[in-house]
Biopython code that builds the backbone (N, CA, C, O; Angstrom):
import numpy as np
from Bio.PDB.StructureBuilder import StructureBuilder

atoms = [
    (1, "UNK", "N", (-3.454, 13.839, -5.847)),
    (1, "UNK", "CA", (-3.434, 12.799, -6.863)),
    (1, "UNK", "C", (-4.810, 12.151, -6.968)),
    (1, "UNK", "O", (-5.074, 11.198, -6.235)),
    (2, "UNK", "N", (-5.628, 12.581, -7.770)),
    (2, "UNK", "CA", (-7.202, 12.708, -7.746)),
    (2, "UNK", "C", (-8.102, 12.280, -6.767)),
    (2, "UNK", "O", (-9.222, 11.769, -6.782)),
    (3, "UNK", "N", (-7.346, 12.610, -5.957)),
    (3, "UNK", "CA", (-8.444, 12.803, -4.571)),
    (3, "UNK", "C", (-7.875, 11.506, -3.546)),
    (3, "UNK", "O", (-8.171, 11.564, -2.352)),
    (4, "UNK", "N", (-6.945, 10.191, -4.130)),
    (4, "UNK", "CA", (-6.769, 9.227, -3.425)),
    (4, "UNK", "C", (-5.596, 9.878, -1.751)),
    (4, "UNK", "O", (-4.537, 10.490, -1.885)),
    (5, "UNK", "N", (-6.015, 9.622, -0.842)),
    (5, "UNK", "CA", (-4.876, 10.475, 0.334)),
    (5, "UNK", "C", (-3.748, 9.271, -0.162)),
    (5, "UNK", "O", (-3.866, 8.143, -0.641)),
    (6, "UNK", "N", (-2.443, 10.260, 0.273)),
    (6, "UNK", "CA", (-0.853, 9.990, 0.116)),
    (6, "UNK", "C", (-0.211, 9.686, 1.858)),
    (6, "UNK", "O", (-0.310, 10.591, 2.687)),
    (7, "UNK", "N", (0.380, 8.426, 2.206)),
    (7, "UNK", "CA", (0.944, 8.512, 3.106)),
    (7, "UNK", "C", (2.547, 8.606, 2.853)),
    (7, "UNK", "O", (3.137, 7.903, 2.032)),
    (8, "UNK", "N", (2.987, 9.302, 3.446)),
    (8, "UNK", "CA", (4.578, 9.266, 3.043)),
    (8, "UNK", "C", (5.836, 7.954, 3.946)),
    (8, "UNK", "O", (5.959, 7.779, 5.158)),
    (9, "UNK", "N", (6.211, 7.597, 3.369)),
    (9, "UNK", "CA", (7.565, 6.932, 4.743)),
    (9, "UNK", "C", (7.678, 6.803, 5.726)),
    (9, "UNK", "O", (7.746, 5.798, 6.434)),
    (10, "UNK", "N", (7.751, 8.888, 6.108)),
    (10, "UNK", "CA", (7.970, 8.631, 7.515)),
    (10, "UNK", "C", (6.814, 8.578, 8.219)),
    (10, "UNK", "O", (6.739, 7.927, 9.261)),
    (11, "UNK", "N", (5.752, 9.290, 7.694)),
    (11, "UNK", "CA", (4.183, 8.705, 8.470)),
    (11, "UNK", "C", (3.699, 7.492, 8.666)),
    (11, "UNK", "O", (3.119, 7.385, 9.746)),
    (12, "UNK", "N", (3.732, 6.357, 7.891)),
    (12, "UNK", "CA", (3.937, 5.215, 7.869)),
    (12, "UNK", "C", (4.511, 4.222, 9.159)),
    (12, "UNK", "O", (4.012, 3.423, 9.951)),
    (13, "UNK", "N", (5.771, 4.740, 8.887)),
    (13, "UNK", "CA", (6.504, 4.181, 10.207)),
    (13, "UNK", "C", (6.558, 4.947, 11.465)),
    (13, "UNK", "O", (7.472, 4.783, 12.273)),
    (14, "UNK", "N", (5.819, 5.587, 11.602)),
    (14, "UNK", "CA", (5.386, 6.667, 12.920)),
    (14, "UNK", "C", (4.227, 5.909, 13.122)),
    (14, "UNK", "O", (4.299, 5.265, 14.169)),
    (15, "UNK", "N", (3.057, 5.729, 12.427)),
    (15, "UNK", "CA", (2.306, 4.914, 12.833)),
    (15, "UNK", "C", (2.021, 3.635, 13.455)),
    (15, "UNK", "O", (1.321, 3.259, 14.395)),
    (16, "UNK", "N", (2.998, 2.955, 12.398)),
    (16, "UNK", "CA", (3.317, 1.688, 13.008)),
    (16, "UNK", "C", (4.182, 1.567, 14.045)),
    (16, "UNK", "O", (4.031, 0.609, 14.803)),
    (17, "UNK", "N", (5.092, 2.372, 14.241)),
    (17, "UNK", "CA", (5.780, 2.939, 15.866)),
    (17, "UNK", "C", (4.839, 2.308, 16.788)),
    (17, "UNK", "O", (5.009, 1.251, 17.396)),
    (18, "UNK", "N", (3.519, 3.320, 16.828)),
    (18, "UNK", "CA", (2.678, 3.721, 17.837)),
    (18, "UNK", "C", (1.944, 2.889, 17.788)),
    (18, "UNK", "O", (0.908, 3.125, 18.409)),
    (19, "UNK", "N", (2.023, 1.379, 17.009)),
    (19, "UNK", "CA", (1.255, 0.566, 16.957)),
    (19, "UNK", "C", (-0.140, 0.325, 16.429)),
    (19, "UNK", "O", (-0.719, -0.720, 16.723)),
    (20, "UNK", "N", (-0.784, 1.361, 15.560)),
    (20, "UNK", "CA", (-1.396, 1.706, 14.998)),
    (20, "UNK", "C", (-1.974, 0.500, 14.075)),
    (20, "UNK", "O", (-1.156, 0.002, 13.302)),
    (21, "UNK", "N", (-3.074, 0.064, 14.072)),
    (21, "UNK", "CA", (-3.179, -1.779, 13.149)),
    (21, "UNK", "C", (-3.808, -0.616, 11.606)),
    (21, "UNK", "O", (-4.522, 0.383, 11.517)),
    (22, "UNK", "N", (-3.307, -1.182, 10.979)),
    (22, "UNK", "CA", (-3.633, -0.661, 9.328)),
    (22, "UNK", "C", (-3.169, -1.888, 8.749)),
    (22, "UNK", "O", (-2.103, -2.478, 8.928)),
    (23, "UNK", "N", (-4.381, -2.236, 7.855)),
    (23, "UNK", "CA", (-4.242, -3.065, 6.568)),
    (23, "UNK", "C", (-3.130, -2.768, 5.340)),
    (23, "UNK", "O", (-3.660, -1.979, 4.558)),
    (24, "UNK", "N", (-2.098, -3.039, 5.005)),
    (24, "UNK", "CA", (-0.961, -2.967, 4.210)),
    (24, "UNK", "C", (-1.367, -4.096, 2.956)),
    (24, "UNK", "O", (-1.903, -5.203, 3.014)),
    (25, "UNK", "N", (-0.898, -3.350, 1.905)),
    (25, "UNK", "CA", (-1.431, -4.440, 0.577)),
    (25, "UNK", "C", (0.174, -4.352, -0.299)),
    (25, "UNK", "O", (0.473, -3.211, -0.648)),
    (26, "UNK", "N", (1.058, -5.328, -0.614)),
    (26, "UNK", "CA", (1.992, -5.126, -1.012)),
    (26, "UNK", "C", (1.527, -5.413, -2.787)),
    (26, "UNK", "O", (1.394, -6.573, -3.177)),
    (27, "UNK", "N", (1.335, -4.345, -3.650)),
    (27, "UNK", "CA", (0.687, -4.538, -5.519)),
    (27, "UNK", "C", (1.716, -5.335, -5.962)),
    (27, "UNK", "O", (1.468, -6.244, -6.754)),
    (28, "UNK", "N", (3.094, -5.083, -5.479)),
    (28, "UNK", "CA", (4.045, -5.496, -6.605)),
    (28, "UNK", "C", (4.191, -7.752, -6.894)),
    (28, "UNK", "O", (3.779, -8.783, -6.361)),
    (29, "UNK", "N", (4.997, -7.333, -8.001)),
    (29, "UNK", "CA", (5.238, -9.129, -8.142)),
    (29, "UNK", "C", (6.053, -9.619, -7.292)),
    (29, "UNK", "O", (6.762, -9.093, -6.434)),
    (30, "UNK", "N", (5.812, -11.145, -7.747)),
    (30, "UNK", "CA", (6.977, -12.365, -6.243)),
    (30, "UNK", "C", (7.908, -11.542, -6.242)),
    (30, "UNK", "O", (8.236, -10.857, -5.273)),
    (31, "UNK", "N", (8.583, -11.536, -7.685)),
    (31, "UNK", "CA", (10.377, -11.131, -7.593)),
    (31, "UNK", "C", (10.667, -10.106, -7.087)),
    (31, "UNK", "O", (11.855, -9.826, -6.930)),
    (32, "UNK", "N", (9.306, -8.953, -6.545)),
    (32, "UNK", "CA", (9.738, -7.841, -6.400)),
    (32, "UNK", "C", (9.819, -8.317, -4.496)),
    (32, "UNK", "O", (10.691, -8.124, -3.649)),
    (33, "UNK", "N", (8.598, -8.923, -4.447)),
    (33, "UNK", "CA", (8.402, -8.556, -2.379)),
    (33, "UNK", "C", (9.569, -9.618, -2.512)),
    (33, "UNK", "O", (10.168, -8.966, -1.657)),
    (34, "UNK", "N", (10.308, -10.489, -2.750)),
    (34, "UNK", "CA", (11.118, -11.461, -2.208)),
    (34, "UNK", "C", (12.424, -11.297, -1.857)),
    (34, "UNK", "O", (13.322, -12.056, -1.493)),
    (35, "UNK", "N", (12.257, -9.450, -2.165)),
    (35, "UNK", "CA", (13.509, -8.718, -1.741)),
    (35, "UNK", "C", (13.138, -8.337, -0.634)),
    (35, "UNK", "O", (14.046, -7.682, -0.124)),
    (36, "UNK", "N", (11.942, -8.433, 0.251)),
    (36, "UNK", "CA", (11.580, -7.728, 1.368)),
    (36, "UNK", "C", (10.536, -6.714, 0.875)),
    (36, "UNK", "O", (10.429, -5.981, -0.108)),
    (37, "UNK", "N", (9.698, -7.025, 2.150)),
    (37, "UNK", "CA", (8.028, -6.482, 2.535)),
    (37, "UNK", "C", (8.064, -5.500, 4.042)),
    (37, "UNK", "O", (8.692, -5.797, 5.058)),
    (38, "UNK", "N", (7.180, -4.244, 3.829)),
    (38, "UNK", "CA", (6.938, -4.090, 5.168)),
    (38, "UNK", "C", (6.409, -4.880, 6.321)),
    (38, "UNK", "O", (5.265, -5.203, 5.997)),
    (39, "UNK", "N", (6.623, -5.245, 7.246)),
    (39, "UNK", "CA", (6.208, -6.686, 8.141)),
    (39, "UNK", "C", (5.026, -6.234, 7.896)),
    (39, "UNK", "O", (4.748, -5.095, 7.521)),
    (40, "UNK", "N", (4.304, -7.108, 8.102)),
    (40, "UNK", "CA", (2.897, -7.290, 8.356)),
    (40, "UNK", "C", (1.948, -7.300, 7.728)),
    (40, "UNK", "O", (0.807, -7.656, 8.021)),
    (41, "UNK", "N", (2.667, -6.621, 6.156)),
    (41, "UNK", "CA", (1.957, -6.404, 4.672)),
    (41, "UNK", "C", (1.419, -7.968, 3.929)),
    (41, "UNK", "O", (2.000, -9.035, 4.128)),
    (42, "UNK", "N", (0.408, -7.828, 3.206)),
    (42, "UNK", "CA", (0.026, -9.030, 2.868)),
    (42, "UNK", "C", (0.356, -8.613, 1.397)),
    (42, "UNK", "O", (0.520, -7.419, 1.144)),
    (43, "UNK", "N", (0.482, -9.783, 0.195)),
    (43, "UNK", "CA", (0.948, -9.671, -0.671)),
    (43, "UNK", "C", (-0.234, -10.008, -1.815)),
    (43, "UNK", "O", (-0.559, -11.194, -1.866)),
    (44, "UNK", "N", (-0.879, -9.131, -2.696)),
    (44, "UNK", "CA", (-1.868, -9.035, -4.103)),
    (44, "UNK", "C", (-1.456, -8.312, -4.631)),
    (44, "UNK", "O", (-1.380, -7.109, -4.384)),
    (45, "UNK", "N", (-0.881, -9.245, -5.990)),
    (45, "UNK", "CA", (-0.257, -8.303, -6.740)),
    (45, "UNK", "C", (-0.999, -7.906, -7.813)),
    (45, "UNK", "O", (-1.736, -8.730, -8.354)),
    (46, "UNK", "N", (-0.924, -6.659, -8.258)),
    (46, "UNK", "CA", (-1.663, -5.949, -8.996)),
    (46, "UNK", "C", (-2.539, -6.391, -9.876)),
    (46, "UNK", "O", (-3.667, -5.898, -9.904)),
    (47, "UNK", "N", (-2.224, -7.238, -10.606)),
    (47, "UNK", "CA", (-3.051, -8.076, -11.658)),
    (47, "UNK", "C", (-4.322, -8.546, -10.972)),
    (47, "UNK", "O", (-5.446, -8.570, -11.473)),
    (48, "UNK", "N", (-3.921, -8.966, -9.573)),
    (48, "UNK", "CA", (-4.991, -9.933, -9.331)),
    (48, "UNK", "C", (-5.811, -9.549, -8.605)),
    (48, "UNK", "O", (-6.580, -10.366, -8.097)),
    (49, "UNK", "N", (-5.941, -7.799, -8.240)),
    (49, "UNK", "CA", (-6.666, -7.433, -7.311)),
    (49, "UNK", "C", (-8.237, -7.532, -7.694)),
    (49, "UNK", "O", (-9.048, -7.897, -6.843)),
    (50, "UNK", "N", (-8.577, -7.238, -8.831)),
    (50, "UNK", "CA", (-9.928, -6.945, -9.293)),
    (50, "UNK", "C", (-10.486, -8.898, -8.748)),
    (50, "UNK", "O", (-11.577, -9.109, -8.218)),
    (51, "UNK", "N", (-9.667, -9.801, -8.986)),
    (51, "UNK", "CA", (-10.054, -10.854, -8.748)),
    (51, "UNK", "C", (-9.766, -11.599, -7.058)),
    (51, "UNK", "O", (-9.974, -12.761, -6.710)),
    (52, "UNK", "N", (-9.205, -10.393, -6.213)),
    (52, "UNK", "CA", (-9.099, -10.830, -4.787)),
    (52, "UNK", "C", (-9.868, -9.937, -3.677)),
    (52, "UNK", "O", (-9.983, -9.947, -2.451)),
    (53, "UNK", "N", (-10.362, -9.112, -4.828)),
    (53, "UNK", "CA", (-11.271, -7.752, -4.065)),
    (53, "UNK", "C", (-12.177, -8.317, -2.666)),
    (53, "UNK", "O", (-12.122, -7.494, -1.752)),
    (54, "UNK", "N", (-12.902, -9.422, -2.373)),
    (54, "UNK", "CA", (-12.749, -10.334, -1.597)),
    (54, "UNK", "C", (-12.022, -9.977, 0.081)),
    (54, "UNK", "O", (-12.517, -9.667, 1.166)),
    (55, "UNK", "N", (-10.678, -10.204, -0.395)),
    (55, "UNK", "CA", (-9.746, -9.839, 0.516)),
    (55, "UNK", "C", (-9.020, -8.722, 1.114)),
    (55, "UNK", "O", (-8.285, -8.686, 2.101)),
    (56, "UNK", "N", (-9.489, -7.580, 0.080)),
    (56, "UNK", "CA", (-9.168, -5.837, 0.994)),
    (56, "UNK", "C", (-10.452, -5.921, 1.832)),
    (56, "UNK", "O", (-11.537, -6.366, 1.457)),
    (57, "UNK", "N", (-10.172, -5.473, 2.895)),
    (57, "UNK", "CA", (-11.365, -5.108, 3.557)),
    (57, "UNK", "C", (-12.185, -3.738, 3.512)),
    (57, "UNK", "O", (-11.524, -2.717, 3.702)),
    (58, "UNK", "N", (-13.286, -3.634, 3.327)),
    (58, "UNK", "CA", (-14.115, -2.008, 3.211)),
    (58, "UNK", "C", (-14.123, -1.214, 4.315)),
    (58, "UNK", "O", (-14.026, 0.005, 4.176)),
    (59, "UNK", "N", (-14.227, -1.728, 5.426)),
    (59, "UNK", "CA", (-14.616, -0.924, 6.587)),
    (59, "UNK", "C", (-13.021, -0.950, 7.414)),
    (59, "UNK", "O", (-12.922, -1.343, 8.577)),
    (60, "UNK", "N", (-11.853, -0.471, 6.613)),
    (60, "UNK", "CA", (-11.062, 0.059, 7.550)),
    (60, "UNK", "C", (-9.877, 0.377, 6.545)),
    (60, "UNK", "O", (-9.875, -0.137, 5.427)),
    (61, "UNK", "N", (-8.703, 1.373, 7.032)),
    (61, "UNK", "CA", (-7.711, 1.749, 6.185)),
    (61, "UNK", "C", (-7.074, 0.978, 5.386)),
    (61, "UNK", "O", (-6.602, 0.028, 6.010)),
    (62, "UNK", "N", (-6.865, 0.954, 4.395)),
    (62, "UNK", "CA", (-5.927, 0.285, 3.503)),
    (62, "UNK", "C", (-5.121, 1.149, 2.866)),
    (62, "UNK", "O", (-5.476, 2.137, 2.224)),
    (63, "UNK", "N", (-3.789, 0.675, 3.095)),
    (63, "UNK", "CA", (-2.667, 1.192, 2.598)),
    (63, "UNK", "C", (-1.858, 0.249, 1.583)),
    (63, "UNK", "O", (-1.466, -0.899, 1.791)),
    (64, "UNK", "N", (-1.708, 1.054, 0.402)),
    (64, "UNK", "CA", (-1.133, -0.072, -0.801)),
    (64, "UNK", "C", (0.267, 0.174, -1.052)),
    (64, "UNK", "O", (0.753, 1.162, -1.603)),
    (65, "UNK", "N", (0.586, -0.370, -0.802)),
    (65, "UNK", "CA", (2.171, -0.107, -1.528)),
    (65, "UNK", "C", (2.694, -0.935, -2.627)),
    (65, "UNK", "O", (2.343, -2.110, -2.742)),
    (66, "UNK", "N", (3.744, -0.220, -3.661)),
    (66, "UNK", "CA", (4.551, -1.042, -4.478)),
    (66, "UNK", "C", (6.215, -0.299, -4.509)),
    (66, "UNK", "O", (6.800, 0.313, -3.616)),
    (67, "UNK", "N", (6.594, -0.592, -5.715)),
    (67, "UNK", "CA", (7.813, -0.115, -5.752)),
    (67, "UNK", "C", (8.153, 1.662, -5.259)),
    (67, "UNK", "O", (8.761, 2.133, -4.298)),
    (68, "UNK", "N", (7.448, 2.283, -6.407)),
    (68, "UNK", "CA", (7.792, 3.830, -5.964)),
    (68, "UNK", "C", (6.461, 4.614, -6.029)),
    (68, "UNK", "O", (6.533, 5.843, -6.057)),
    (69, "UNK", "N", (5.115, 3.939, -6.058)),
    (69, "UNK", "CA", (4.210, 4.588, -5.791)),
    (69, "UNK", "C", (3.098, 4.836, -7.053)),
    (69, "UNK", "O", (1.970, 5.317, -6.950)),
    (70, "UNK", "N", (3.602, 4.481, -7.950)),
    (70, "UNK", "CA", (2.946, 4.494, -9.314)),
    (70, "UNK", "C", (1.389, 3.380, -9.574)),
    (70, "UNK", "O", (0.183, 3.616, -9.655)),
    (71, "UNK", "N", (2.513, 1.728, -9.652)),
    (71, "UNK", "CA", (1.262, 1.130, -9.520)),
    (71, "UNK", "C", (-0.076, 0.899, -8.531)),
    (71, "UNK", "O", (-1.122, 0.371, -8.907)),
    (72, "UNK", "N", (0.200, 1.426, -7.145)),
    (72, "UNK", "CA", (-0.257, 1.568, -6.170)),
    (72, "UNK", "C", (-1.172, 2.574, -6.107)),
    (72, "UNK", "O", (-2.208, 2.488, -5.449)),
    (73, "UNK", "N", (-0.848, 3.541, -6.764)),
    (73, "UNK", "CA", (-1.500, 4.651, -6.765)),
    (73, "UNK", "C", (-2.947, 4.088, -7.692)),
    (73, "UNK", "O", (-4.061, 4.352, -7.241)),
    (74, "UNK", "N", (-2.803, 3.320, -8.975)),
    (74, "UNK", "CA", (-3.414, 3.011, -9.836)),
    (74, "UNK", "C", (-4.602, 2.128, -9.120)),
    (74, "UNK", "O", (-5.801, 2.396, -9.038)),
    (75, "UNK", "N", (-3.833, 0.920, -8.598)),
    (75, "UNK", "CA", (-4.765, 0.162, -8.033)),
    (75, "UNK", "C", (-5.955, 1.301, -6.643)),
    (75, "UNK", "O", (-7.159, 1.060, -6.732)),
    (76, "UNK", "N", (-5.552, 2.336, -5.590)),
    (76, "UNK", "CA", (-6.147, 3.307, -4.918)),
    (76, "UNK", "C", (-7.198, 3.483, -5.649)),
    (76, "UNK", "O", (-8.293, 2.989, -5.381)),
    (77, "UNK", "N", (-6.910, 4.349, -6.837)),
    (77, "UNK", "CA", (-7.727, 4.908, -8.032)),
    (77, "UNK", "C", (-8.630, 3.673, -8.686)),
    (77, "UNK", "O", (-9.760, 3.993, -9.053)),
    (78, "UNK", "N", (-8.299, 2.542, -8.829)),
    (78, "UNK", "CA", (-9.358, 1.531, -9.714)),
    (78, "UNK", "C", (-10.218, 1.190, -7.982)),
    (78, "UNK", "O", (-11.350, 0.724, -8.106)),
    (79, "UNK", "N", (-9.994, 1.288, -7.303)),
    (79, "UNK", "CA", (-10.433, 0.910, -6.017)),
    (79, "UNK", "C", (-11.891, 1.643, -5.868)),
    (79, "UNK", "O", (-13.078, 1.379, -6.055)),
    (80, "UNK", "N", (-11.067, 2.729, -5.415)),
    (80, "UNK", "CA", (-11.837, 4.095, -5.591)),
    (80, "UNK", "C", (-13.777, 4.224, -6.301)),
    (80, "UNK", "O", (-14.891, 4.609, -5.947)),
    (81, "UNK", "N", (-12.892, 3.443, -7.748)),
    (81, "UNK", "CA", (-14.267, 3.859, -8.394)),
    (81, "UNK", "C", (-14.979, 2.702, -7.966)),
    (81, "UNK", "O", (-16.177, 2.764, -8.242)),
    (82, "UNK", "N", (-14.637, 1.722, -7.410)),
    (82, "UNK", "CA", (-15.793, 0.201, -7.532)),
    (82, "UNK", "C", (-15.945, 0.373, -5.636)),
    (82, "UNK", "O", (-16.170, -0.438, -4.737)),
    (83, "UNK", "N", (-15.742, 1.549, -5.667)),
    (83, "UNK", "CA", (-16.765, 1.940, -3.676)),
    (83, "UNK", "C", (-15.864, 2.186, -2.879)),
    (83, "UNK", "O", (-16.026, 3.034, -2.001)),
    (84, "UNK", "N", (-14.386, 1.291, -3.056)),
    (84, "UNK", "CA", (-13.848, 1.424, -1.474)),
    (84, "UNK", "C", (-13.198, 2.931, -1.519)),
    (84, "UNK", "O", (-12.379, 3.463, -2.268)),
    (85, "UNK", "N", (-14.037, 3.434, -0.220)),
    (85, "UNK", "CA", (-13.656, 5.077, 0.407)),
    (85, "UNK", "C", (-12.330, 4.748, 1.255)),
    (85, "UNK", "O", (-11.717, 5.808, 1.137)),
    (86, "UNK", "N", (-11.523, 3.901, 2.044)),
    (86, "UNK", "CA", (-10.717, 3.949, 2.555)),
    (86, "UNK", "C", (-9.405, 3.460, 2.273)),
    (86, "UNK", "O", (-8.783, 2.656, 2.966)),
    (87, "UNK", "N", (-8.972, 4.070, 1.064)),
    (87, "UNK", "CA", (-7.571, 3.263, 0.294)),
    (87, "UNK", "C", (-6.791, 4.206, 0.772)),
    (87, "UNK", "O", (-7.302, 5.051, 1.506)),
    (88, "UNK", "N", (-5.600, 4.259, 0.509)),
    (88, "UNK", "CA", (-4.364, 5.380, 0.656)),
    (88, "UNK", "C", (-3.374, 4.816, 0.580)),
    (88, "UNK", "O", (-2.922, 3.904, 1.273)),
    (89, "UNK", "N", (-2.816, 5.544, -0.623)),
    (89, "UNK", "CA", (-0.930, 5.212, -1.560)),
    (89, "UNK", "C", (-0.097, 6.001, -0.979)),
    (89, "UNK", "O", (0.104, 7.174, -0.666)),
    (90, "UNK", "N", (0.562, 4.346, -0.922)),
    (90, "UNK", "CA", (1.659, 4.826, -0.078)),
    (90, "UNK", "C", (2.997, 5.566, -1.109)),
    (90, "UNK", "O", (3.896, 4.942, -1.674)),
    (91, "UNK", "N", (2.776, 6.985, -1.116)),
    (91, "UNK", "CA", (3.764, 7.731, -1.673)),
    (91, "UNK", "C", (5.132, 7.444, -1.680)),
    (91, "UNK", "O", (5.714, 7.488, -0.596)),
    (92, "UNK", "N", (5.856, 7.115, -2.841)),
    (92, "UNK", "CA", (7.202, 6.908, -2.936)),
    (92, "UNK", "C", (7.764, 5.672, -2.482)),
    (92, "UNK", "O", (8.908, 5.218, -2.449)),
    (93, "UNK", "N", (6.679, 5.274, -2.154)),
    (93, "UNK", "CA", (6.830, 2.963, -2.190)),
    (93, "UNK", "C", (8.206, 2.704, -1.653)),
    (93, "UNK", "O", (8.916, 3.535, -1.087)),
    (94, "UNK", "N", (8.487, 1.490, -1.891)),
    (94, "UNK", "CA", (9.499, 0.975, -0.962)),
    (94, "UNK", "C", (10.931, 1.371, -1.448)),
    (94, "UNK", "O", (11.882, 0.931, -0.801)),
    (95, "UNK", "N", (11.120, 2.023, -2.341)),
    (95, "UNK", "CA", (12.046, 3.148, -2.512)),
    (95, "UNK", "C", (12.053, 4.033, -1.462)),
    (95, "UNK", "O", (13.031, 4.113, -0.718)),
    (96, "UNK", "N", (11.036, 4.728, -1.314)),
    (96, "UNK", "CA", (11.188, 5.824, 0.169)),
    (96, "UNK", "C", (11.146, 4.877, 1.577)),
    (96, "UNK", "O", (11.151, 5.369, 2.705)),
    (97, "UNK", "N", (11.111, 3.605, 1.329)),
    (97, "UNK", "CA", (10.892, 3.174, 2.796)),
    (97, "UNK", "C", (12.289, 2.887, 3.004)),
    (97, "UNK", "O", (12.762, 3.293, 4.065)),
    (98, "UNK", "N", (13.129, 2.202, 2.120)),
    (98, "UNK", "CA", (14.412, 1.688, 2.540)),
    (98, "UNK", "C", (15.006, 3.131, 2.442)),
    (98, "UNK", "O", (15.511, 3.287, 3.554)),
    (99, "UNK", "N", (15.184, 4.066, 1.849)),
    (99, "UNK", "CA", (16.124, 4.974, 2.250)),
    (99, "UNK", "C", (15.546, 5.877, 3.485)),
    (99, "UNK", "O", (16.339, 6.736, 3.871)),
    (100, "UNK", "N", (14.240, 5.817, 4.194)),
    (100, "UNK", "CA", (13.840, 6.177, 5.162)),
    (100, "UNK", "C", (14.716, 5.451, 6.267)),
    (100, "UNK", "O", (15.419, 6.045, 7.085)),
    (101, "UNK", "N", (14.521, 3.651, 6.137)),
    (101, "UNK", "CA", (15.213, 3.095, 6.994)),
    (101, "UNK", "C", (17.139, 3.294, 7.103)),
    (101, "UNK", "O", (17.821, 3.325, 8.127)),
    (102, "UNK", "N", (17.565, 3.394, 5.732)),
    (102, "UNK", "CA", (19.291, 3.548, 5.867)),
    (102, "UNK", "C", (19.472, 5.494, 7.094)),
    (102, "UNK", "O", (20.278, 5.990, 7.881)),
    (103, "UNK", "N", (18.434, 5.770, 6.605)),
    (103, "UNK", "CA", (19.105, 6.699, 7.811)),
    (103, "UNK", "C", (18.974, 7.148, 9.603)),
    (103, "UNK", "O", (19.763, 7.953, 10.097)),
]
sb = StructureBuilder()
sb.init_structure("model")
sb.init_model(0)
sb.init_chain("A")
sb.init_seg("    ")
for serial, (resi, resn, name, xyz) in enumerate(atoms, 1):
    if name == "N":
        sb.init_residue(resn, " ", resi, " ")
    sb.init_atom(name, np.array(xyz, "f"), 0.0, 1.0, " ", f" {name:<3s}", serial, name[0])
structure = sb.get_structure()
């Protein structure tokens, strides 16, 4: 998906298993995280990234998530072009995370 890397579900939570510290960016709106966030995820929602850019950090992984991977992917990609080398969408968003977790 033009070059941005894809983490899936269960890689995700294998990582964070193993305790692994990665920067988590939750894109979506209030109404969406106020159903529940991956712990530890901080919340910029899409609109406002170009104006919180500030607050991703450059020098280490960032992982974006939203609903099913779409807007996330977008924000990776607008990332991408204004320098930051270390983004990665989280494939299939919190759709794949809760049915990762029901089983």
């Amino acid at each position: 998906m033009n070059g941005i890397p894809q983490i899936t579900a269960e890689e995700l939570h294998q990582r964070l298993e193993s305790g692994e510290e990665l920067v988590l960016i939750d894109v979506r709106e209030a109404d969406e995280v106020a159903l529940g966030m991956i712990s530890g995820a901080q919340h910029i929602p899409m609109g406002d990234i170009p104006y919180r850019m500030s607050d991703i950090p450059e020098d280490a992984e960032v992982v974006f998530i939203c609903r099913s991977g779409s807007r996330s992917q977008r924000v990776c990609e607008y990332l991408s072009s204004q320098g930051y080398d270390r983004v990665a969408n989280f494939s299939g968003g919190m759709i794949g995370w809760y049915e990762l977790l029901e089983h």
